[in-house]
N, C-alpha and C positions, 0 to 999 in steps of 0.2 A: 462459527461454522465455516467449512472449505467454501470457495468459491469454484463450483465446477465449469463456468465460463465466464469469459468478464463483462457480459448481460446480466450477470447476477450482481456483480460491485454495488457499492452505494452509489446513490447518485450523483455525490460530491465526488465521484471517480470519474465516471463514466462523462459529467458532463464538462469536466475539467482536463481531463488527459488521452493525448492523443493514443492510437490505437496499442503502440509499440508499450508507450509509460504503462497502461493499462494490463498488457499482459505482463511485464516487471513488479507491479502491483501484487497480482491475482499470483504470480509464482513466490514473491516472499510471504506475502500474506499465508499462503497455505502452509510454507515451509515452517515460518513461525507458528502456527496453530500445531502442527504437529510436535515441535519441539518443545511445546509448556504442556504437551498431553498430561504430563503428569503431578503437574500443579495446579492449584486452584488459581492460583493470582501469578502474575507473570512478573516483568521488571515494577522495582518500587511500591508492590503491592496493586499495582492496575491489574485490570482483570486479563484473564487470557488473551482475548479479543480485540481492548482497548492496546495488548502489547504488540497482538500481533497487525495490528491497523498502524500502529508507531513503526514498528518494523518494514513495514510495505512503503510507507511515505520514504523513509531513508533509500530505501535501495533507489526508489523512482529519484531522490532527490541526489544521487551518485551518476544517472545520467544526465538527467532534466532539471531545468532552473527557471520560476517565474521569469519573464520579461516584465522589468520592472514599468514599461510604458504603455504594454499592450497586454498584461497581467495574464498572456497565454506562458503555459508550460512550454518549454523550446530547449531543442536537446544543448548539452553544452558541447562547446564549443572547443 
């Protein structure tokens, strides 16, 4: 399902990624949800949802990168 604001995210989002990753998130996330509208199973047979949850971490992970010491999301550099 779309996420109409990023209060909605899972909470492995929301309590993980700062405000910016968060709406990068919530924009691929939808974009992908729309784009396997007409599939049942998305990449490799994962479901819609679990592709489009795969898809939202990638984009987040094009700006932001674990801090491997302080295990916070931090833009890169």
């Amino acid at each position: 399902m779309p996420y109409k604001s990023t209060s909605e995210l899972p909470d492995s989002v929301k309590d993980n990624l700062r405000e910016h990753a968060q709406h990068i998130y919530q924009k691929a996330f939808n974009s992908a949800w729309k784009q396997y509208a007409d599939s049942k199973a998305g990449h490799d047979g994962d479901t819609r949802e679990e592709t489009a949850h795969q898809v939202a971490w990638a984009a987040v992970k094009k700006k932001y990168e674990k801090d491997p010491d302080s295990g916070e999301w931090v833009a890169k550099k």
